[in-house]
N, CA, C and O atoms as a GROMACS GRO file, in nm:
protein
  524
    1UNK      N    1  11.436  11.228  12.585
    1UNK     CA    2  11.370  11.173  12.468
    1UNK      C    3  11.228  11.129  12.502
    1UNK      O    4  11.134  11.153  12.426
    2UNK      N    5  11.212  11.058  12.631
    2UNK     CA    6  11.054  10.988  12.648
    2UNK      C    7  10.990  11.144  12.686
    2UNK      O    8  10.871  11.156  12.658
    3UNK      N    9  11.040  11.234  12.732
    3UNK     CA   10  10.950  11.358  12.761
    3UNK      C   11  10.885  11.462  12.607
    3UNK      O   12  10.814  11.561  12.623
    4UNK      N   13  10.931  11.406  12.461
    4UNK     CA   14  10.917  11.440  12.368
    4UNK      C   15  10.820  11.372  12.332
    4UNK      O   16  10.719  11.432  12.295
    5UNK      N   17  10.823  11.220  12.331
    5UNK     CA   18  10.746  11.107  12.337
    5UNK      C   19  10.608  11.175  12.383
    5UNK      O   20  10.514  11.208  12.311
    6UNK      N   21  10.618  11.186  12.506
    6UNK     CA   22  10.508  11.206  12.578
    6UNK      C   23  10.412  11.326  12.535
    6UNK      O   24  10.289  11.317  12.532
    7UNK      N   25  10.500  11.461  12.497
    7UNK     CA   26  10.454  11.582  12.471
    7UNK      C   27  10.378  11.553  12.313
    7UNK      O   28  10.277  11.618  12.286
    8UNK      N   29  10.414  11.489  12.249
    8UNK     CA   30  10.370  11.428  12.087
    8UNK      C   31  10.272  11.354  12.123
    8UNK      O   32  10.173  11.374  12.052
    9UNK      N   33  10.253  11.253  12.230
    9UNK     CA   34  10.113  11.219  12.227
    9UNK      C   35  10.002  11.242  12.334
    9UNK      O   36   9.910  11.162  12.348
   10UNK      N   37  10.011  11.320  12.385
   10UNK     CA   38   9.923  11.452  12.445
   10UNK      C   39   9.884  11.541  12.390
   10UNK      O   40   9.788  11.603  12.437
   11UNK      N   41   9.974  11.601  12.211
   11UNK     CA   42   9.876  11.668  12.108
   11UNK      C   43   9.827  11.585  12.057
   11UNK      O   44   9.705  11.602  12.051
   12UNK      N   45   9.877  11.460  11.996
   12UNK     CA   46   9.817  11.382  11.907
   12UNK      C   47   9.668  11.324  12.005
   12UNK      O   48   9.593  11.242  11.953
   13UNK      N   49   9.640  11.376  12.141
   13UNK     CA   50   9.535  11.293  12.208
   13UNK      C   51   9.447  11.449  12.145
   13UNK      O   52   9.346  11.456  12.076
   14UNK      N   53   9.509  11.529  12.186
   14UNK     CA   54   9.382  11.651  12.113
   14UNK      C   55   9.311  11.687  12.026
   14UNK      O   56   9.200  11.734  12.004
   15UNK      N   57   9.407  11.652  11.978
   15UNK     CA   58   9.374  11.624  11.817
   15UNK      C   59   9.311  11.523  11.761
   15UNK      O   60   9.251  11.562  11.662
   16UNK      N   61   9.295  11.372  11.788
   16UNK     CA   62   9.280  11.286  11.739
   16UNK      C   63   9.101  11.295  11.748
   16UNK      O   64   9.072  11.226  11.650
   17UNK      N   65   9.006  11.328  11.792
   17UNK     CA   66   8.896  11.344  11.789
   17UNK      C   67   8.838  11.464  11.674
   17UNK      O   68   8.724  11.471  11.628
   18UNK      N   69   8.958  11.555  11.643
   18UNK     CA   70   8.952  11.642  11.509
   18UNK      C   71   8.927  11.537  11.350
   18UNK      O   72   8.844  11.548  11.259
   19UNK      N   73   9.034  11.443  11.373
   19UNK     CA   74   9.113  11.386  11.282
   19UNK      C   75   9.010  11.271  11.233
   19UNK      O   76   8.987  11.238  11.117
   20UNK      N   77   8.938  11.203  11.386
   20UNK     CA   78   8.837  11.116  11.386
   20UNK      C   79   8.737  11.183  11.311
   20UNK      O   80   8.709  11.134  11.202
   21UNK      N   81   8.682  11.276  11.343
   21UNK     CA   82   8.550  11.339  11.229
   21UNK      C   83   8.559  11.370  11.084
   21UNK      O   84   8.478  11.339  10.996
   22UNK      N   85   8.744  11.480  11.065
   22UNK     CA   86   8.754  11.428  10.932
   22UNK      C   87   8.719  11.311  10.871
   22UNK      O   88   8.630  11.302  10.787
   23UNK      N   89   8.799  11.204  10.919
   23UNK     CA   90   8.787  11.072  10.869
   23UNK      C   91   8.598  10.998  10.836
   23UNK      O   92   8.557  10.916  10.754
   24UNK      N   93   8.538  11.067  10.928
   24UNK     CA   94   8.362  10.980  10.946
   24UNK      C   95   8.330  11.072  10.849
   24UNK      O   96   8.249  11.015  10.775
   25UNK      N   97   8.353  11.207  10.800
   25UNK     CA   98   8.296  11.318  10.708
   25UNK      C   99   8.344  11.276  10.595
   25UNK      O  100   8.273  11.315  10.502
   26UNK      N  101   8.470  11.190  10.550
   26UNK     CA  102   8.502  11.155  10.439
   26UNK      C  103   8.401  11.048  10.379
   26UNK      O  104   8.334  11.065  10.277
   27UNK      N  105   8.404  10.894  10.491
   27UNK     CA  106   8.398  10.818  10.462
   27UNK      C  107   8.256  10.866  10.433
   27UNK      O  108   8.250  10.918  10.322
   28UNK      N  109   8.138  10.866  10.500
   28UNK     CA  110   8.018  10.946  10.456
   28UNK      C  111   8.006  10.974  10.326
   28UNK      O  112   7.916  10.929  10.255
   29UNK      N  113   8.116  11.069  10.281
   29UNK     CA  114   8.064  11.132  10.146
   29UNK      C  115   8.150  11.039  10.068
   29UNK      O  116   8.140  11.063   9.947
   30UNK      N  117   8.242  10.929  10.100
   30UNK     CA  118   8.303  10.832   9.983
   30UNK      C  119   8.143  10.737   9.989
   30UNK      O  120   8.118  10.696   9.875
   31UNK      N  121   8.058  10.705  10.068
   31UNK     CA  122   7.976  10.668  10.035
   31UNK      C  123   7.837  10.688   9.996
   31UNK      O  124   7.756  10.610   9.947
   32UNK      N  125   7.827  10.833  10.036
   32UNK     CA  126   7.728  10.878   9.951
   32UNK      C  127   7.783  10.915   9.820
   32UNK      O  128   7.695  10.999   9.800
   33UNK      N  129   7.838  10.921   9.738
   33UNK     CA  130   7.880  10.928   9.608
   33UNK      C  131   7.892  10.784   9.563
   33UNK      O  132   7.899  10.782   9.440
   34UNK      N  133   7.897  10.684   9.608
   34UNK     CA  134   7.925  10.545   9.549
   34UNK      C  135   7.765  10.470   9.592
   34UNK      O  136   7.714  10.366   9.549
   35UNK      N  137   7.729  10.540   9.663
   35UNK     CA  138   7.520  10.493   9.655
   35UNK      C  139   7.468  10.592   9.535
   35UNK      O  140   7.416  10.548   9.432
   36UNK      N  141   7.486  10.715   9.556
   36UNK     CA  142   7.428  10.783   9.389
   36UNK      C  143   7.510  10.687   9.306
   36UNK      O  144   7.438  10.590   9.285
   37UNK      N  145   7.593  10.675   9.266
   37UNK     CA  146   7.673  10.569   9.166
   37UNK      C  147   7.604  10.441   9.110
   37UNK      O  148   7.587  10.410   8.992
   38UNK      N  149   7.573  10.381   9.214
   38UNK     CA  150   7.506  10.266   9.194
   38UNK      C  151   7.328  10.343   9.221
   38UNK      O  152   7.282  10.298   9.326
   39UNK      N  153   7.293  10.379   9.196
   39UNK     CA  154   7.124  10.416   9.140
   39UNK      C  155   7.149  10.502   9.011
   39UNK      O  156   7.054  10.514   8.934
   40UNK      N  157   7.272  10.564   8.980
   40UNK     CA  158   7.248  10.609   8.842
   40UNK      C  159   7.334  10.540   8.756
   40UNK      O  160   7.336  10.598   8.648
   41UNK      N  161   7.426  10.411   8.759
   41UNK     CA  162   7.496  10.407   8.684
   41UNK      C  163   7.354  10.324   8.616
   41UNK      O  164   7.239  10.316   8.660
   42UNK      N  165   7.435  10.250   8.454
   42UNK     CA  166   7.291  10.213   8.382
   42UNK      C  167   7.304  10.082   8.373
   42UNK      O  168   7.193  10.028   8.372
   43UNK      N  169   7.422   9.985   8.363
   43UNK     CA  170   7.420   9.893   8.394
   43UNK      C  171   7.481   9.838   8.496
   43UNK      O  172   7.559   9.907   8.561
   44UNK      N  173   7.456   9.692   8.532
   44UNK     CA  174   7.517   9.635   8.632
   44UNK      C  175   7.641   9.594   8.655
   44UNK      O  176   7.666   9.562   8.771
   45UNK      N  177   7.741   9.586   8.560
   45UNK     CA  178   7.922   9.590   8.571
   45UNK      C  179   7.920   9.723   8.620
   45UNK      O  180   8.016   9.731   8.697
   46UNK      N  181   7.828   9.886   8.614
   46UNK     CA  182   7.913  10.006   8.628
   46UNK      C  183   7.846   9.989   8.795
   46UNK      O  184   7.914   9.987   8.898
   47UNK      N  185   7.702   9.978   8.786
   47UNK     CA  186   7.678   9.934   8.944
   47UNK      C  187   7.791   9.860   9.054
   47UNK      O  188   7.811   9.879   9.174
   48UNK      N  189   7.847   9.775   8.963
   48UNK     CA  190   7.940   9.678   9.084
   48UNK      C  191   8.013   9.757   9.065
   48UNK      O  192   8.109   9.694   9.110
   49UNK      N  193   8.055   9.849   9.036
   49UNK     CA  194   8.239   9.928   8.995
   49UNK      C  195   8.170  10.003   9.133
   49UNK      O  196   8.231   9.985   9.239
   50UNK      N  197   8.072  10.068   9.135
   50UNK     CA  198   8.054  10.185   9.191
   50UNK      C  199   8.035  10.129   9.350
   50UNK      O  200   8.084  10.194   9.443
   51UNK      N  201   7.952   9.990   9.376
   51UNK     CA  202   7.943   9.924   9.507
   51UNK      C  203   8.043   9.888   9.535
   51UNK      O  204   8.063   9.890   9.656
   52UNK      N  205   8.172   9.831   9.438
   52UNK     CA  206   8.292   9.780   9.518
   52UNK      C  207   8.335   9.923   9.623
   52UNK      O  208   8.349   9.939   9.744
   53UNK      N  209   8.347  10.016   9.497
   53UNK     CA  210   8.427  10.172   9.530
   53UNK      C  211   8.327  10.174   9.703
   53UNK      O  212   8.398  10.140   9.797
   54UNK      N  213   8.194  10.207   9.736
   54UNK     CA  214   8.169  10.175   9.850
   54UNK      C  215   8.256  10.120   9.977
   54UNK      O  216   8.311  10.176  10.072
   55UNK      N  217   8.245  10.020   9.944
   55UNK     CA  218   8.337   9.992  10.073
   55UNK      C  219   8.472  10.035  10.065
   55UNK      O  220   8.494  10.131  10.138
   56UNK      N  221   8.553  10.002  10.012
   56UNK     CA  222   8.702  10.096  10.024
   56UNK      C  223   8.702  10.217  10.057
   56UNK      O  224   8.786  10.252  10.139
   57UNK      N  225   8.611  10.314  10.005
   57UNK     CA  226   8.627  10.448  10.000
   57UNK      C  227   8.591  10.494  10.130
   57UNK      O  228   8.661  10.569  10.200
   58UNK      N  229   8.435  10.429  10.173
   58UNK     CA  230   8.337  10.456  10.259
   58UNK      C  231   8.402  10.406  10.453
   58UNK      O  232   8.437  10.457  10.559
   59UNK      N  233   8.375  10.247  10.373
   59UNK     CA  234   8.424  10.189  10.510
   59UNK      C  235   8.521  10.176  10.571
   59UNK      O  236   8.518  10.138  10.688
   60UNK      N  237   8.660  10.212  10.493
   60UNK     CA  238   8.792  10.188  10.569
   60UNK      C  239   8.809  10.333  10.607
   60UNK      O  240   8.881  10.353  10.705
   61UNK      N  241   8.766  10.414  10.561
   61UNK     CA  242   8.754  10.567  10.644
   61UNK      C  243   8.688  10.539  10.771
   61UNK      O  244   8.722  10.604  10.870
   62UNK      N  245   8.621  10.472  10.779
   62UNK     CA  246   8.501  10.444  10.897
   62UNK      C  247   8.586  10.383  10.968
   62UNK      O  248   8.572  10.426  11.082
   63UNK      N  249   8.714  10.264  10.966
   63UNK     CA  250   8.764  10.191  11.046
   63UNK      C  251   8.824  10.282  11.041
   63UNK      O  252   8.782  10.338  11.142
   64UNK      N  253   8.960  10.405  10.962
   64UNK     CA  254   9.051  10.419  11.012
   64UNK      C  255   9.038  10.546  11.154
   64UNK      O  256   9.122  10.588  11.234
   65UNK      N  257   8.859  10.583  11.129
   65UNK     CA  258   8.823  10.683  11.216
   65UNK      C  259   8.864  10.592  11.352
   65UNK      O  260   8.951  10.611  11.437
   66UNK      N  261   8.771  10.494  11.338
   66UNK     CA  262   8.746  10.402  11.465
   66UNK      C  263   8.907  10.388  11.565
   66UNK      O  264   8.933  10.388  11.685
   67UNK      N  265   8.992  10.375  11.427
   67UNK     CA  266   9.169  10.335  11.478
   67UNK      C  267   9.218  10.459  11.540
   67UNK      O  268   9.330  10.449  11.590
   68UNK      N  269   9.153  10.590  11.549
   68UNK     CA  270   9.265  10.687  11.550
   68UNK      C  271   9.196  10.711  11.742
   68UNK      O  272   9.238  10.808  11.804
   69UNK      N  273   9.101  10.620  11.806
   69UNK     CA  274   9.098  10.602  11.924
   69UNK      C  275   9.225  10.580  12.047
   69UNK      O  276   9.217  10.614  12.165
   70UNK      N  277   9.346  10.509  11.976
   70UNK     CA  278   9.463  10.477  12.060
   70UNK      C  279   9.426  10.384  12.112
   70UNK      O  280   9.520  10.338  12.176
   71UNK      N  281   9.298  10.300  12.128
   71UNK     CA  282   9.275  10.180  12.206
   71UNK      C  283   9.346  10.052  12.142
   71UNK      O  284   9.334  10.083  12.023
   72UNK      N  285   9.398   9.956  12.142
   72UNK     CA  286   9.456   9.861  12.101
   72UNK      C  287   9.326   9.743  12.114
   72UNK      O  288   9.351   9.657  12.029
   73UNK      N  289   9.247   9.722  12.159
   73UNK     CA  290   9.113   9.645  12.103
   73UNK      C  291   9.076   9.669  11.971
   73UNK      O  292   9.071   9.597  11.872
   74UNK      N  293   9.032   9.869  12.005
   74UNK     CA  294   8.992   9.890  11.866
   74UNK      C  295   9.110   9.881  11.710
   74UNK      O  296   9.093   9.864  11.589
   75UNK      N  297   9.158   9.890  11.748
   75UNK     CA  298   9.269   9.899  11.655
   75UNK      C  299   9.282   9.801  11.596
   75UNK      O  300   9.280   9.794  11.473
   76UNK      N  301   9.300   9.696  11.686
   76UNK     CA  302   9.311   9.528  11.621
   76UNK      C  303   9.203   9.477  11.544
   76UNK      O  304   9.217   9.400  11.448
   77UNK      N  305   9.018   9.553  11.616
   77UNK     CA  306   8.941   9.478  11.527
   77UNK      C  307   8.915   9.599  11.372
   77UNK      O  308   8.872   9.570  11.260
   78UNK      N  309   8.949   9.700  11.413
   78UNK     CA  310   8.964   9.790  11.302
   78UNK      C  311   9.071   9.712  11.135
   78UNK      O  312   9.059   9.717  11.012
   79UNK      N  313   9.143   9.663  11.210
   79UNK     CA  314   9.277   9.580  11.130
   79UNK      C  315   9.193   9.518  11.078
   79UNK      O  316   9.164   9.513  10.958
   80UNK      N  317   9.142   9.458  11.177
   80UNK     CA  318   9.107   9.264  11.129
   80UNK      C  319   9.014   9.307  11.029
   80UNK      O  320   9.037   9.270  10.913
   81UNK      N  321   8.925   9.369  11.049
   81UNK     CA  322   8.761   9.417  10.934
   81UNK      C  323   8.811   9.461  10.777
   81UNK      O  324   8.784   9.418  10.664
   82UNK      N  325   8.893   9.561  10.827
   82UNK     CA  326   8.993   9.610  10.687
   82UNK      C  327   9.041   9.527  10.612
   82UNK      O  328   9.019   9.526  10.490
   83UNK      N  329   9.128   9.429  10.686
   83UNK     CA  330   9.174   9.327  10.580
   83UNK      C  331   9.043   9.237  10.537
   83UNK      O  332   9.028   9.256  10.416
   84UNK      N  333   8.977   9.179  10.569
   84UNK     CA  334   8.900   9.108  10.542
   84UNK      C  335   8.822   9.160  10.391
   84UNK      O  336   8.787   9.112  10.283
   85UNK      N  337   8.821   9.313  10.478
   85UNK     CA  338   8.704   9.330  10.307
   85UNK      C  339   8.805   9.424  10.196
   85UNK      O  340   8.752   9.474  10.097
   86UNK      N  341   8.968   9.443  10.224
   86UNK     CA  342   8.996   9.473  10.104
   86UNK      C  343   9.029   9.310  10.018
   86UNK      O  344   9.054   9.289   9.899
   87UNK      N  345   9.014   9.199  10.151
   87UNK     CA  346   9.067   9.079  10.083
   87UNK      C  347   8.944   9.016   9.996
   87UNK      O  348   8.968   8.946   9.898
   88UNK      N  349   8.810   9.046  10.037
   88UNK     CA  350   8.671   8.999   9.980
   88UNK      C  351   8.610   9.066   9.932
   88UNK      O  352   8.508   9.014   9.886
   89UNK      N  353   8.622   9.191   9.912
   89UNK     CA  354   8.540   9.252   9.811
   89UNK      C  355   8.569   9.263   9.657
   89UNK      O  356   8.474   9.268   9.579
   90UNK      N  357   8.673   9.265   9.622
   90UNK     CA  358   8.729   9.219   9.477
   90UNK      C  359   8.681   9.067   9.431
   90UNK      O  360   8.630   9.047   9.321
   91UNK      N  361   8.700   8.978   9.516
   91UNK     CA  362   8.661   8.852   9.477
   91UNK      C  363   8.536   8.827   9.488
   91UNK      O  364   8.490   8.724   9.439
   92UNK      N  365   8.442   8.939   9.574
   92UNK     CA  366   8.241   8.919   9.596
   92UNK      C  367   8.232   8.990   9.396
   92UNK      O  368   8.161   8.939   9.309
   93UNK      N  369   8.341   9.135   9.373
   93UNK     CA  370   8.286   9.169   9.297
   93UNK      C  371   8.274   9.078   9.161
   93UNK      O  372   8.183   9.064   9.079
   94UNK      N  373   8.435   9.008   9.174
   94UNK     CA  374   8.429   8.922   9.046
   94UNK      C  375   8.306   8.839   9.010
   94UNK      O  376   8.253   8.826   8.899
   95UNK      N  377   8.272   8.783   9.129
   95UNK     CA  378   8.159   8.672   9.133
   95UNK      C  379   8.055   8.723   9.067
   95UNK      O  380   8.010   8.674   8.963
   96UNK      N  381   8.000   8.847   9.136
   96UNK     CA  382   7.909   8.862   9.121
   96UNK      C  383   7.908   8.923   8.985
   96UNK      O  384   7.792   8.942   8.950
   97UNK      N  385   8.018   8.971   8.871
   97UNK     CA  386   8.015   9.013   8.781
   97UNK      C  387   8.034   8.901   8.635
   97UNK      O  388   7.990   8.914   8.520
   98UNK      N  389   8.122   8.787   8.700
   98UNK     CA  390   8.071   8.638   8.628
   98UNK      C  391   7.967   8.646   8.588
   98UNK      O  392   7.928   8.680   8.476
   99UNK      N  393   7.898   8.608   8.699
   99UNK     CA  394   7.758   8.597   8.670
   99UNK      C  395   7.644   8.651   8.614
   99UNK      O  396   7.537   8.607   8.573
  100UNK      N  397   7.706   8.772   8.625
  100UNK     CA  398   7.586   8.869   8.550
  100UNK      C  399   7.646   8.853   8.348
  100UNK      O  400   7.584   8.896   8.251
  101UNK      N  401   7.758   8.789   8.350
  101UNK     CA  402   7.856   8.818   8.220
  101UNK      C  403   7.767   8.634   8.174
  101UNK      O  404   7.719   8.604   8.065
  102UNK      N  405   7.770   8.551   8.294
  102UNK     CA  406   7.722   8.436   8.202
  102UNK      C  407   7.564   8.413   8.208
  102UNK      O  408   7.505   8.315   8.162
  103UNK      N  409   7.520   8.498   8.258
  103UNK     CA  410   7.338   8.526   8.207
  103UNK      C  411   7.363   8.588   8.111
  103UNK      O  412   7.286   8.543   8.026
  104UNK      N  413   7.440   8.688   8.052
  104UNK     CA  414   7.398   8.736   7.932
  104UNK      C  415   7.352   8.864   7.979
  104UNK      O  416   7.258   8.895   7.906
  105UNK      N  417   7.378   8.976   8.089
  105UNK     CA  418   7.399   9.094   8.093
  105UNK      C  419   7.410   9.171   8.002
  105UNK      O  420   7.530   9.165   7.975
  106UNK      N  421   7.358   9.252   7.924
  106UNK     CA  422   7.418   9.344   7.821
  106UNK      C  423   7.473   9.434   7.899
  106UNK      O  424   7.432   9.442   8.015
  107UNK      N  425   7.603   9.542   7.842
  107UNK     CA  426   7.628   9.662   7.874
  107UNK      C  427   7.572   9.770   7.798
  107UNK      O  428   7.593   9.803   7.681
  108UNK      N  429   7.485   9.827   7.898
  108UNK     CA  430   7.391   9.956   7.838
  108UNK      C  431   7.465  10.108   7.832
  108UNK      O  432   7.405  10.212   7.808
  109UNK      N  433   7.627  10.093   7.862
  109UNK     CA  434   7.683  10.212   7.870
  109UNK      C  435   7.716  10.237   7.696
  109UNK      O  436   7.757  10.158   7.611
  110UNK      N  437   7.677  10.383   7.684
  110UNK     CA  438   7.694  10.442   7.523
  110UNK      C  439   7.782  10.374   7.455
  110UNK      O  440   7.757  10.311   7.353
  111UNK      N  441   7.936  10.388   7.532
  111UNK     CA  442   8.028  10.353   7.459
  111UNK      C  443   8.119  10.234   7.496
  111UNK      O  444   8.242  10.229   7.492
  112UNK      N  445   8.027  10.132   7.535
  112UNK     CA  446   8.069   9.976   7.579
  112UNK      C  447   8.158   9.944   7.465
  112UNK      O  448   8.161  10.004   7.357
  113UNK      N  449   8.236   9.837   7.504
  113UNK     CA  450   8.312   9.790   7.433
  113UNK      C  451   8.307   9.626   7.469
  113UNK      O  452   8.339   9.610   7.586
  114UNK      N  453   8.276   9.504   7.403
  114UNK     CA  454   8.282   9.424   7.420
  114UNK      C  455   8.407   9.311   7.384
  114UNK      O  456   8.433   9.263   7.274
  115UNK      N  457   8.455   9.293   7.476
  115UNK     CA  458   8.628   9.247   7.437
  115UNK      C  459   8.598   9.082   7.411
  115UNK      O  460   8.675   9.012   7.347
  116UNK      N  461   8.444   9.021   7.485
  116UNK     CA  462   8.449   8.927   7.506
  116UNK      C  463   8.366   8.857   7.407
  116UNK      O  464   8.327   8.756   7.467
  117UNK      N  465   8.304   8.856   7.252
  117UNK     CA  466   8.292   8.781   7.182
  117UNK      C  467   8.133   8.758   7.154
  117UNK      O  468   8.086   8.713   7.049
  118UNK      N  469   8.079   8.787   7.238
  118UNK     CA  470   7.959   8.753   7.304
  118UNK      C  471   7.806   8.864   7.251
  118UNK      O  472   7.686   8.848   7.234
  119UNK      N  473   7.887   8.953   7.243
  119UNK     CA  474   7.768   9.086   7.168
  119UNK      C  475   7.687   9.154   7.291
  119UNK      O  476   7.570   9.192   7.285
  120UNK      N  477   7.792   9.166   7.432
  120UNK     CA  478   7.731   9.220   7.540
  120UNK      C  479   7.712   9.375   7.545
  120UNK      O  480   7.636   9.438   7.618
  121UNK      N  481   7.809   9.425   7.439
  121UNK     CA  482   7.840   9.534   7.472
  121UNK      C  483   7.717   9.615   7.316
  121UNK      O  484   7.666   9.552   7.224
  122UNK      N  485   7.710   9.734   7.339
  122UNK     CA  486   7.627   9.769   7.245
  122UNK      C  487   7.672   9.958   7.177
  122UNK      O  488   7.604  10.060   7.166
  123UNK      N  489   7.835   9.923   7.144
  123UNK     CA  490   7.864  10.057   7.101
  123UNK      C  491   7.929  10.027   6.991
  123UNK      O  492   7.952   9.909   6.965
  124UNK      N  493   7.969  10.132   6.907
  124UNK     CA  494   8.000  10.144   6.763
  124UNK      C  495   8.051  10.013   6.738
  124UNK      O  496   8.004   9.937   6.654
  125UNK      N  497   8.156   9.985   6.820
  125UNK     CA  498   8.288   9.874   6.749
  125UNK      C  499   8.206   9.775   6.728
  125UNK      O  500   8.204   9.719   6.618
  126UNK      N  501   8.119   9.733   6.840
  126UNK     CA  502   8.049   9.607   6.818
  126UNK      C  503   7.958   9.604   6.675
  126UNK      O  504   7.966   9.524   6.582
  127UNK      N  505   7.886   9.700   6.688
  127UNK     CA  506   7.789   9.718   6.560
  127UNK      C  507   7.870   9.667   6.407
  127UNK      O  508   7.823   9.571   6.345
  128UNK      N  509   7.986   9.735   6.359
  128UNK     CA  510   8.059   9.718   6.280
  128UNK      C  511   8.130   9.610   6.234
  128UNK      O  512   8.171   9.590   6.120
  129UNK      N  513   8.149   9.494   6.394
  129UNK     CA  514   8.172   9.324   6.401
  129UNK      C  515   8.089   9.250   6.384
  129UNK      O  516   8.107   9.129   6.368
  130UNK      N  517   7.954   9.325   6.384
  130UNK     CA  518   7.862   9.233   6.382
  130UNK      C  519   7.818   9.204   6.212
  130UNK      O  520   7.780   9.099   6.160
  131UNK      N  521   7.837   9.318   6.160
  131UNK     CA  522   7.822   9.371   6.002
  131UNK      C  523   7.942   9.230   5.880
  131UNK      O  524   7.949   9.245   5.758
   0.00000   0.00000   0.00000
């Protein structure tokens, strides 16, 4: 059984530098698509949608490249980074989307919908509530 063991991770060592570049070629293009995102979206709620998507998409590809080393240093601080920012980036985004909601942000997307009372949003439904 440990000689199966062994033979499984002597490919998985060959391989794992394949697997590592997939992973840096993903994360790359999860974040170059979530930087165009945020320079073309039109307002700033679709901006934060598109910067949260950034790091999840971008950077935990980047750690899980870093993890597929077999080092147990890397691995642990690969862990530790991951959790941290799937645990803080939802709560940076909320903040930072409060805030843009209690300045008085409009949403400049065509077909906004404003659920919140306020007249942020600037598509049909609103027009017709406002009437």
């Amino acid at each position: 059984m440990r000689e199966a063991f062994g033979a499984l991770g002597a490919a998985f060592s060959a391989v794992a530098p394949w697997v590592a570049d997939v992973l840096v070629v993903l994360g790359i293009f999860g974040m170059t698509v979530g930087i165009y995102g945020i320079v073309r979206m039109p307002d700033v709620y679709n901006k934060l949608h598109a910067a949260s998507k950034v790091v999840f998409l971008g950077v935990v590809m980047l750690l899980l490249a870093s993890a597929v080393t077999n080092d147990a240093a890397i691995i642990m601080r690969a862990a530790l980074i991951g959790i941290f920012l799937v645990l803080t980036t939802p709560v940076s985004a909320h903040v930072v989307g409060k805030a843009a909601f209690l300045r008085g942000y409009e949403m400049e997307t065509p077909d906004a919908v404003d659920e919140s009372g306020r007249g942020l949003g600037k598509g049909p439904e609103d027009d017709r509530s406002a009437a």
